[in-house]
PQR file of N, CA, C, O and H, with PARSE charges and radii, in Angstrom:
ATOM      1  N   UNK A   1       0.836  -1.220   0.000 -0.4000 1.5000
ATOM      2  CA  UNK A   1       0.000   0.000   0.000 -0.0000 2.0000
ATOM      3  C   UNK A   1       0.871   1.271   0.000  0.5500 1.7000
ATOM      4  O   UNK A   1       0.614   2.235  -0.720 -0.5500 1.4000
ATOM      5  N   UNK A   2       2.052   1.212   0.957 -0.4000 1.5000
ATOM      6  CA  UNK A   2       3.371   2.512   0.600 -0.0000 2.0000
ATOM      7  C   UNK A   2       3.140   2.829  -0.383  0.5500 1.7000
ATOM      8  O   UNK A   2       2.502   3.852  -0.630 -0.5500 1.4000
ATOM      9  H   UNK A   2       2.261   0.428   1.542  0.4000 1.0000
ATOM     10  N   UNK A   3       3.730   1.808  -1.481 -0.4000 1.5000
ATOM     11  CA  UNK A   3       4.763   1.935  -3.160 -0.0000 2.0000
ATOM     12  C   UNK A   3       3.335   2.993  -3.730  0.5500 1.7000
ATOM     13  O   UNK A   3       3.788   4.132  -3.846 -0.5500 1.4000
ATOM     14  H   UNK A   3       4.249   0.977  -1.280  0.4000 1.0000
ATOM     15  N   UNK A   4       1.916   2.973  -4.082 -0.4000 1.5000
ATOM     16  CA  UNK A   4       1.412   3.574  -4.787 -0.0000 2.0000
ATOM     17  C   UNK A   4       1.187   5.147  -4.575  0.5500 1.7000
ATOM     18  O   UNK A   4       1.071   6.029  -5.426 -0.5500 1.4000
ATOM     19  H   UNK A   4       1.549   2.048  -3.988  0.4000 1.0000
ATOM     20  N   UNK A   5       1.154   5.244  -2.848 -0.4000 1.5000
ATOM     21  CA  UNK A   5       1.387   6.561  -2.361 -0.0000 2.0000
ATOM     22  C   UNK A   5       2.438   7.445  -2.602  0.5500 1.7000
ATOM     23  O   UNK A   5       2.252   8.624  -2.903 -0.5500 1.4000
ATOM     24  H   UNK A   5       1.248   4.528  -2.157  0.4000 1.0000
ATOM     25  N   UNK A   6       3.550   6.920  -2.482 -0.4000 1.5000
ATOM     26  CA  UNK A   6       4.945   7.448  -2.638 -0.0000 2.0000
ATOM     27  C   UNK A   6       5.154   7.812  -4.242  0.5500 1.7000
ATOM     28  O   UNK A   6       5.616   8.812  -4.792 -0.5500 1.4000
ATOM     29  H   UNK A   6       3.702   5.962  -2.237  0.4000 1.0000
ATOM     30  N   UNK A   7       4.724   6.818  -4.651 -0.4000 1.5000
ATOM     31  CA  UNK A   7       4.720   7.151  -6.488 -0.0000 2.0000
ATOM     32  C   UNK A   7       3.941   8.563  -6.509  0.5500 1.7000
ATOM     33  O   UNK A   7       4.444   9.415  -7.241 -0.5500 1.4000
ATOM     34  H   UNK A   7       4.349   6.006  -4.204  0.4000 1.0000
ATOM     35  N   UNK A   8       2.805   8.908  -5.814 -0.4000 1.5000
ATOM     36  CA  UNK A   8       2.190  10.256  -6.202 -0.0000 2.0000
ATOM     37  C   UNK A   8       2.777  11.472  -5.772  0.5500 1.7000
ATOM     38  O   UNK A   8       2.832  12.565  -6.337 -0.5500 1.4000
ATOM     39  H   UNK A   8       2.397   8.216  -5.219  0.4000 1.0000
ATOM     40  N   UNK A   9       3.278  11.025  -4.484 -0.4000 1.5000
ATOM     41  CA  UNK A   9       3.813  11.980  -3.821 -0.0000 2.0000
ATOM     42  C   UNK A   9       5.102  12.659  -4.335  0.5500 1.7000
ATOM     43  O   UNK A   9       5.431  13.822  -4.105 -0.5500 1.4000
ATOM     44  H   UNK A   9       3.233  10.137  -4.026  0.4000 1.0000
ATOM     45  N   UNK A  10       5.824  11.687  -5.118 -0.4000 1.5000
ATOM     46  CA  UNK A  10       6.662  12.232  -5.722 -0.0000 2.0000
ATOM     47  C   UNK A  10       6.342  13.134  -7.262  0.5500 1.7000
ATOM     48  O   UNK A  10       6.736  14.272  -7.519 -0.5500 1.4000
ATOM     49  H   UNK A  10       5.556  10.741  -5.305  0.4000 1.0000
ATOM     50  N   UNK A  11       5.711  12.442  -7.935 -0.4000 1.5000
ATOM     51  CA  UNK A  11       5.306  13.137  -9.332 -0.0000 2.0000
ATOM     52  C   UNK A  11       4.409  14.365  -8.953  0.5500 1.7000
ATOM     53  O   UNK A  11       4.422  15.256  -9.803 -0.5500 1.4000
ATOM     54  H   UNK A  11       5.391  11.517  -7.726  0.4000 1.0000
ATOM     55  N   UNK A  12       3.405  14.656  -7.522 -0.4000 1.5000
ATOM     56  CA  UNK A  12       2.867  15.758  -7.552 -0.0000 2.0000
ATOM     57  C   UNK A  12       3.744  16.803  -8.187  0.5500 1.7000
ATOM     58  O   UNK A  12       3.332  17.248  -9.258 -0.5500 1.4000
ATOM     59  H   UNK A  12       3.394  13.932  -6.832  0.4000 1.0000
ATOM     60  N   UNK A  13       4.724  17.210  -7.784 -0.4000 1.5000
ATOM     61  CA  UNK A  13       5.245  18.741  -7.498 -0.0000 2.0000
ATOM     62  C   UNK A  13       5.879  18.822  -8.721  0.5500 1.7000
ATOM     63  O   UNK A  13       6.097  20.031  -8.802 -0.5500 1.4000
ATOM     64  H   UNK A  13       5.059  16.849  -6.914  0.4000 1.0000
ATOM     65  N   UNK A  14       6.427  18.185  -9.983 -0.4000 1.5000
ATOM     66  CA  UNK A  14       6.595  18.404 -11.272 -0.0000 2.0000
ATOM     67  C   UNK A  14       6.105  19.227 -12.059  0.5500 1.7000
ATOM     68  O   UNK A  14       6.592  20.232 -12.577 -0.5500 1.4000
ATOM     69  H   UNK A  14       6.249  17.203  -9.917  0.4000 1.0000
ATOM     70  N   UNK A  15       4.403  18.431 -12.186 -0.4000 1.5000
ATOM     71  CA  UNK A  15       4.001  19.881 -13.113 -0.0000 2.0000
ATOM     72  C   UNK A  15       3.310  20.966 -12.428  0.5500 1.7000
ATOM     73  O   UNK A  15       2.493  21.608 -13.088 -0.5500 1.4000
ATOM     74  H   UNK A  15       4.007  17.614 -11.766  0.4000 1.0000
ATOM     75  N   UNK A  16       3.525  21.294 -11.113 -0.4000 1.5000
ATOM     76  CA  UNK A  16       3.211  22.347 -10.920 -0.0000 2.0000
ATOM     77  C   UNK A  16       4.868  23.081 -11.090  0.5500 1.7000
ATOM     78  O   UNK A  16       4.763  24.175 -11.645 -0.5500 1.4000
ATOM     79  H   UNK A  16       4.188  20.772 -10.577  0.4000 1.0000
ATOM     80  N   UNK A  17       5.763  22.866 -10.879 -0.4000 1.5000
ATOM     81  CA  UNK A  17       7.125  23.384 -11.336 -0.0000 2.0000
ATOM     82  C   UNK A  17       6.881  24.054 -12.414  0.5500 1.7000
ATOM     83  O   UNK A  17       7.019  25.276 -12.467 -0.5500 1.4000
ATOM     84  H   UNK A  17       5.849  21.977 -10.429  0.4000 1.0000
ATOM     85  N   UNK A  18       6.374  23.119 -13.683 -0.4000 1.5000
ATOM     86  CA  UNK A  18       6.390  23.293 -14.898 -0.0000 2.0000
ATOM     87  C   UNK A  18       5.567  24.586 -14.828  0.5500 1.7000
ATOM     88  O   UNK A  18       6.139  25.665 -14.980 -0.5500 1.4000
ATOM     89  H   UNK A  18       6.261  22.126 -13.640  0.4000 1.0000
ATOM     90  N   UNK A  19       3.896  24.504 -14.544 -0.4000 1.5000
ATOM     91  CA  UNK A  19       3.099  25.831 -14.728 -0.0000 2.0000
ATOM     92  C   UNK A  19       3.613  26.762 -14.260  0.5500 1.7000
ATOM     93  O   UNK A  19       3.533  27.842 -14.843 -0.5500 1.4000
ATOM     94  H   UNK A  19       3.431  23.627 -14.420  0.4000 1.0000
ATOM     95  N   UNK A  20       4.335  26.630 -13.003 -0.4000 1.5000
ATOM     96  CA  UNK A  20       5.227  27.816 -12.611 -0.0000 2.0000
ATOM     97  C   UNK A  20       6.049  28.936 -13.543  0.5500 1.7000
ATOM     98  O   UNK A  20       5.764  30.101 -13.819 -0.5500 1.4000
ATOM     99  H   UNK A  20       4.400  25.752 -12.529  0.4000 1.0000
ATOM    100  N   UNK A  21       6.990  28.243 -13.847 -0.4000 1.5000
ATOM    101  CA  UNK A  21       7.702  28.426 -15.085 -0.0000 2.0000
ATOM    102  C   UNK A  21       7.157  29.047 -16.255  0.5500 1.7000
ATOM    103  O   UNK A  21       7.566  29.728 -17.195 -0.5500 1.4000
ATOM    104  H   UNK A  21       7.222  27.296 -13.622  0.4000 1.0000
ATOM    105  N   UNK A  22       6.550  28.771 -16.025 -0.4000 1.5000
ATOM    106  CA  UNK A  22       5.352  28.948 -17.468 -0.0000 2.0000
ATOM    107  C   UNK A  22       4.848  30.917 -17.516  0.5500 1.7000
ATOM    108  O   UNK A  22       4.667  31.794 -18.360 -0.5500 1.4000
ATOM    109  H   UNK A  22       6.218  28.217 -15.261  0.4000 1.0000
ATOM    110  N   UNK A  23       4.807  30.719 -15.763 -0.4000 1.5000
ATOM    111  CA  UNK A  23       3.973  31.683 -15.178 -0.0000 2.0000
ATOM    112  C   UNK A  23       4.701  32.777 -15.186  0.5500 1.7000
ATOM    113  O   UNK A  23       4.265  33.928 -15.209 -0.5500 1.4000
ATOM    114  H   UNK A  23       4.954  30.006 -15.077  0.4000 1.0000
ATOM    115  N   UNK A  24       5.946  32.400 -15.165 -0.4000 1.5000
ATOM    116  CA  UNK A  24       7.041  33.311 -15.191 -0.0000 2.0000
ATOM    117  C   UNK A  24       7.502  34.371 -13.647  0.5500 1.7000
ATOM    118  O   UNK A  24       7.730  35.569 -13.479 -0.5500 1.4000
ATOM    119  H   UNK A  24       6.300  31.465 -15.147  0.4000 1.0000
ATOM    120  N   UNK A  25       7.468  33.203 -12.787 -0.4000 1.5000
ATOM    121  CA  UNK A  25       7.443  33.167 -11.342 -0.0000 2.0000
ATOM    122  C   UNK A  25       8.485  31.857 -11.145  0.5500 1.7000
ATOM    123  O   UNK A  25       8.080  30.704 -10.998 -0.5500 1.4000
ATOM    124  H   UNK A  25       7.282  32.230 -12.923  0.4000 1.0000
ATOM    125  N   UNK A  26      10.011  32.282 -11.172 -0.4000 1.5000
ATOM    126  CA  UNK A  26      10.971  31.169 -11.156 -0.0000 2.0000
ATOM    127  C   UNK A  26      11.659  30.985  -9.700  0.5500 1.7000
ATOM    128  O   UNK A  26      11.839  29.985  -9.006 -0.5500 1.4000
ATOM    129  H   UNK A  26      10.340  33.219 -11.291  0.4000 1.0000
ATOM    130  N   UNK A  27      11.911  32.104  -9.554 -0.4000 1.5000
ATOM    131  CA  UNK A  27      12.500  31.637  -7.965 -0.0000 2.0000
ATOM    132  C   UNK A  27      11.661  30.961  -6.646  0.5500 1.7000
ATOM    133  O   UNK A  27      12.126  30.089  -5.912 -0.5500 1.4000
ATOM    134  H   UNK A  27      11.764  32.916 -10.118  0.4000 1.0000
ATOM    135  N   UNK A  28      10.365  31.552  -6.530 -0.4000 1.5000
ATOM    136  CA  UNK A  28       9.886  31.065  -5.555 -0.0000 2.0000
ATOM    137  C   UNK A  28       9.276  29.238  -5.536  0.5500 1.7000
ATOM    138  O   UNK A  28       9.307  28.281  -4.762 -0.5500 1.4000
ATOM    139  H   UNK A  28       9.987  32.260  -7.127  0.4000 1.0000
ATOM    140  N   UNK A  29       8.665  29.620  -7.147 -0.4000 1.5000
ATOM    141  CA  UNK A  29       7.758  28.257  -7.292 -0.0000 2.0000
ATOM    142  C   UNK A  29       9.281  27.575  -7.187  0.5500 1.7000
ATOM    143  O   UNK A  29       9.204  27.181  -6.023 -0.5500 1.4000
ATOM    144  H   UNK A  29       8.640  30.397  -7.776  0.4000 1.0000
ATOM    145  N   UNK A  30      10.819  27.114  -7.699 -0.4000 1.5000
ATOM    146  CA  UNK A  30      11.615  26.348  -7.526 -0.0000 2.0000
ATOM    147  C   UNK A  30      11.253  26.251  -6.209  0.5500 1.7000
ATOM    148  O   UNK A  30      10.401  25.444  -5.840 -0.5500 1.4000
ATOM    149  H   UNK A  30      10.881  27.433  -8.645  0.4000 1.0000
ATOM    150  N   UNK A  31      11.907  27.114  -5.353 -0.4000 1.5000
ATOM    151  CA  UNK A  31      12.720  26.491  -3.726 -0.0000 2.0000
ATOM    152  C   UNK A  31      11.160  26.203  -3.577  0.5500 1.7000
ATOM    153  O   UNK A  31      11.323  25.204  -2.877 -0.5500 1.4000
ATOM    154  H   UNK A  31      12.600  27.770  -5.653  0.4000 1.0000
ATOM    155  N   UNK A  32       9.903  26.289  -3.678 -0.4000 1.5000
ATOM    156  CA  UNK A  32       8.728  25.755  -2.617 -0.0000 2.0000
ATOM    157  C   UNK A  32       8.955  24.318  -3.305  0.5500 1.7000
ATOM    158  O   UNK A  32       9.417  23.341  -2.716 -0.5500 1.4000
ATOM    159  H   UNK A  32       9.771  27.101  -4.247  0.4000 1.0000
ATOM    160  N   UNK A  33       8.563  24.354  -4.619 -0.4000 1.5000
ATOM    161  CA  UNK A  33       9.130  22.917  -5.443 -0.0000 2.0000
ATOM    162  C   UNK A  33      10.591  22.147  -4.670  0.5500 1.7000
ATOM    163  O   UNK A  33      10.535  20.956  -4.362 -0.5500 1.4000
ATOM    164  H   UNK A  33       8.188  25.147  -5.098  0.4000 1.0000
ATOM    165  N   UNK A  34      11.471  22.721  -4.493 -0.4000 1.5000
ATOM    166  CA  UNK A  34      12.408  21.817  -3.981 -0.0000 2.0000
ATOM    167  C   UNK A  34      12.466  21.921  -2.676  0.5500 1.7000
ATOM    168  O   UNK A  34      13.437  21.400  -2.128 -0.5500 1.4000
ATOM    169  H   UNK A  34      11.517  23.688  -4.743  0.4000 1.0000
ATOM    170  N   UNK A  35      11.740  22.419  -2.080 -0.4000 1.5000
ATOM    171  CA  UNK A  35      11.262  21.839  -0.256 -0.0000 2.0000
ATOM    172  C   UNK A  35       9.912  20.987  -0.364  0.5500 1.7000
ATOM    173  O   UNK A  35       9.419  20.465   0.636 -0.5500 1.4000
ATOM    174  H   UNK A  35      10.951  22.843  -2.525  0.4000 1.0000
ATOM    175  N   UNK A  36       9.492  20.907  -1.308 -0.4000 1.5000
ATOM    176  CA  UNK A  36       8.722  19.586  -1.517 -0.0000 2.0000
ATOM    177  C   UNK A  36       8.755  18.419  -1.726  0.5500 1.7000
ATOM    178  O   UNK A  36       8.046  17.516  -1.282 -0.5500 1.4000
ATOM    179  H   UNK A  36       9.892  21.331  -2.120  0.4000 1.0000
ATOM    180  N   UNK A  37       9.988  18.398  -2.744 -0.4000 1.5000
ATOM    181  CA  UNK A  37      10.775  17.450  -3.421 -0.0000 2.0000
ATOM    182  C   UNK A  37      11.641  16.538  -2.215  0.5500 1.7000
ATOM    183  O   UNK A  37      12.013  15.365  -2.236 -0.5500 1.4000
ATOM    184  H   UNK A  37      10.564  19.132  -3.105  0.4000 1.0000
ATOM    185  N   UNK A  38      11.770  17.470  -1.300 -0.4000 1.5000
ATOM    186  CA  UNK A  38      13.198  17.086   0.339 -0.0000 2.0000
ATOM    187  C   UNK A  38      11.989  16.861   1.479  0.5500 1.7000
ATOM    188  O   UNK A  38      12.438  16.146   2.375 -0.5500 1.4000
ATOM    189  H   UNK A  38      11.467  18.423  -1.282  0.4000 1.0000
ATOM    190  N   UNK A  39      10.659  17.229   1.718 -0.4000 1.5000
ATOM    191  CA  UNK A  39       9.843  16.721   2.570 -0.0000 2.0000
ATOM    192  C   UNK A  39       9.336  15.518   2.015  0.5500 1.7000
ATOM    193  O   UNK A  39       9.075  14.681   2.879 -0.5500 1.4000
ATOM    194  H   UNK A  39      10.294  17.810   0.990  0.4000 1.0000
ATOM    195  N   UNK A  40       9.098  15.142   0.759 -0.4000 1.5000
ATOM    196  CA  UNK A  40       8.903  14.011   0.147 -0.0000 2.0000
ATOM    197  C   UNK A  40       9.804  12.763   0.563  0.5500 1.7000
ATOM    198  O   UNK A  40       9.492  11.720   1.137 -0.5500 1.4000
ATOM    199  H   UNK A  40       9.311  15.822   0.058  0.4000 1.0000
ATOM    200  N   UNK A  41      10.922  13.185   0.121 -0.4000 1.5000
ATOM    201  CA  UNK A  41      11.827  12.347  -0.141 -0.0000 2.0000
ATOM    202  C   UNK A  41      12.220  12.039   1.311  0.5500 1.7000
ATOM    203  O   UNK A  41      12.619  10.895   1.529 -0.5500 1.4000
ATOM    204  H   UNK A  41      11.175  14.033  -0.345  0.4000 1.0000
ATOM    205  N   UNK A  42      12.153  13.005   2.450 -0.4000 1.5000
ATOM    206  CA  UNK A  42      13.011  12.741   3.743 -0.0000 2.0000
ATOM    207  C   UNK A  42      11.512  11.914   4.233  0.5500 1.7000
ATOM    208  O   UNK A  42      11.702  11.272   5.266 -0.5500 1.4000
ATOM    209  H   UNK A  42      11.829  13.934   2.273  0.4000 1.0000
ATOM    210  N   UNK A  43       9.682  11.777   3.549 -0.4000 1.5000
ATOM    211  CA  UNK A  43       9.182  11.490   4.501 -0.0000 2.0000
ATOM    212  C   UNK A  43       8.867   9.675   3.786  0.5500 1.7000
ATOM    213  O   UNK A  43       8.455   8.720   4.445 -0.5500 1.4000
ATOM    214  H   UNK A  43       9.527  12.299   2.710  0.4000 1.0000
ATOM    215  N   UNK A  44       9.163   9.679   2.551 -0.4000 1.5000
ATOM    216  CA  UNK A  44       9.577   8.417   2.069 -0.0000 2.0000
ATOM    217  C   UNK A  44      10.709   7.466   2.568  0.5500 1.7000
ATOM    218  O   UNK A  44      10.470   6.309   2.914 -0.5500 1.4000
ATOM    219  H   UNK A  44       9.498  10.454   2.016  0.4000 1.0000
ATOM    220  N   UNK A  45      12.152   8.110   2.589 -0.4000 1.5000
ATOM    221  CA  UNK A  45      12.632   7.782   3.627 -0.0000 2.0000
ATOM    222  C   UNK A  45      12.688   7.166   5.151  0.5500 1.7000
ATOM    223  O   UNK A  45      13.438   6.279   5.559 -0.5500 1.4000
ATOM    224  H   UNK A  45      12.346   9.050   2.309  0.4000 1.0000
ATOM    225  N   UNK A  46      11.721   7.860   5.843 -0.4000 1.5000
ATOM    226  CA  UNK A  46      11.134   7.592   6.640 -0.0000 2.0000
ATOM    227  C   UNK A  46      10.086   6.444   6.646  0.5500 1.7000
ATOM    228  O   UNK A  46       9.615   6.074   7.722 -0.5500 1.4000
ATOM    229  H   UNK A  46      11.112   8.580   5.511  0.4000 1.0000
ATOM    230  N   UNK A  47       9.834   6.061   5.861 -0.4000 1.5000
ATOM    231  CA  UNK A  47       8.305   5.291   5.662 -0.0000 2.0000
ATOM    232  C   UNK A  47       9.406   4.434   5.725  0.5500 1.7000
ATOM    233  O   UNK A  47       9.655   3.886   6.799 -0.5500 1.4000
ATOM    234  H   UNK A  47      10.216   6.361   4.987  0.4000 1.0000
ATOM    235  N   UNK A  48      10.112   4.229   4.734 -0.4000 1.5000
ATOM    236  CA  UNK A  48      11.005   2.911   3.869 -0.0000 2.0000
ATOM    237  C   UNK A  48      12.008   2.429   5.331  0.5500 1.7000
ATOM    238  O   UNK A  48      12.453   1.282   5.291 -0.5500 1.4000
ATOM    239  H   UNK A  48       9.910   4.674   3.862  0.4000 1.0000
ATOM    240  N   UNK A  49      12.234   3.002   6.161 -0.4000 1.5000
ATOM    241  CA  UNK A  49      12.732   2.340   7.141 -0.0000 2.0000
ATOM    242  C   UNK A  49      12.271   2.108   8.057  0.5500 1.7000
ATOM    243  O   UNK A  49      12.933   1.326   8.739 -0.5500 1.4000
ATOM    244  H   UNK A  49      11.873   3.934   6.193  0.4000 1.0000
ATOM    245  N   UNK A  50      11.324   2.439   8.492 -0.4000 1.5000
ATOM    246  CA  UNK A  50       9.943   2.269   9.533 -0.0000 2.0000
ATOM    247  C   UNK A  50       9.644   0.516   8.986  0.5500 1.7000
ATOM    248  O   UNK A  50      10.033  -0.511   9.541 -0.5500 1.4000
ATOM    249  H   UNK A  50      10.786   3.074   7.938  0.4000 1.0000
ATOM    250  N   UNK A  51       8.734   0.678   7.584 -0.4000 1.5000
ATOM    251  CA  UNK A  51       8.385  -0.064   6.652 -0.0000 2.0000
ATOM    252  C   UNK A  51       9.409  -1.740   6.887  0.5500 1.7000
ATOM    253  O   UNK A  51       9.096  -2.901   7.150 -0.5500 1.4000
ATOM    254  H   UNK A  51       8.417   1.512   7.134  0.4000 1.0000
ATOM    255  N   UNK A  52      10.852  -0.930   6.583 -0.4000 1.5000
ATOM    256  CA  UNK A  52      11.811  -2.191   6.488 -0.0000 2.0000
ATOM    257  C   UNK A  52      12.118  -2.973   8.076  0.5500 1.7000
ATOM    258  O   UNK A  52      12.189  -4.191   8.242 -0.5500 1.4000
ATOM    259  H   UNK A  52      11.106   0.013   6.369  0.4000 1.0000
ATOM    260  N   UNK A  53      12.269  -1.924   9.141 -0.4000 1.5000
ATOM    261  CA  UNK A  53      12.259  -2.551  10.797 -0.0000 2.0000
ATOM    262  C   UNK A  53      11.045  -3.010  10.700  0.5500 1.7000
ATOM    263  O   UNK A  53      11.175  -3.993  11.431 -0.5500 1.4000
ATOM    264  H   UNK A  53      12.210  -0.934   9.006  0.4000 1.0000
ATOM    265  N   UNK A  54       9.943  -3.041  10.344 -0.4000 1.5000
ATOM    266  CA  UNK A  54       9.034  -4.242  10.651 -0.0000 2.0000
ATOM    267  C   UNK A  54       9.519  -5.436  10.294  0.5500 1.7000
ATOM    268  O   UNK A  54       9.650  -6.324  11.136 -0.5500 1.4000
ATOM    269  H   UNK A  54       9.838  -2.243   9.750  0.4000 1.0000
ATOM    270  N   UNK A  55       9.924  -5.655   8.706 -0.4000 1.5000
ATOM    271  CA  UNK A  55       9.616  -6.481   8.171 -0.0000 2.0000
ATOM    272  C   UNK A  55      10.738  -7.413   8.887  0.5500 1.7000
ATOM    273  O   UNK A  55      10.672  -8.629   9.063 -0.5500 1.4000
ATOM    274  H   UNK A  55       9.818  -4.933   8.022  0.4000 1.0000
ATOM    275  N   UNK A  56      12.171  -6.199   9.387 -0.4000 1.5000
ATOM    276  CA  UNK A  56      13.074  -7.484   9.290 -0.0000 2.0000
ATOM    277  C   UNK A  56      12.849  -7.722  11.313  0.5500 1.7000
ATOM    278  O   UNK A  56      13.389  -8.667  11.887 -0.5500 1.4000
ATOM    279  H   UNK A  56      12.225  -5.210   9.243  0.4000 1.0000
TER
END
């Protein structure tokens, strides 16, 4: 049940990057985009070893 969550959680913040960009609003939409990208990733992280001390 993780793996399908984590898959979204990661692809959310892409294309809003992209419309950003678009928008012609580059600095902010990045760093909110890449503190999304690092709460993602640090809370996947988190899952994946939580996740793995069960199993082992």
């Amino acid at each position: 049940m993780a793996n399908p969550l984590s898959i979204s959680i990661i692809r959310v913040p892409v294309p809003n990057n992209q419309s950003w960009h678009l928008s012609g609003k580059k600095r902010k939409s990045s760093n909110q985009c890449n503190q999304l990208n690092a709460l993602s990733m640090m809370y996947l992280l988190h899952k994946n070893t939580a996740y793995r001390r069960l199993i082992v």
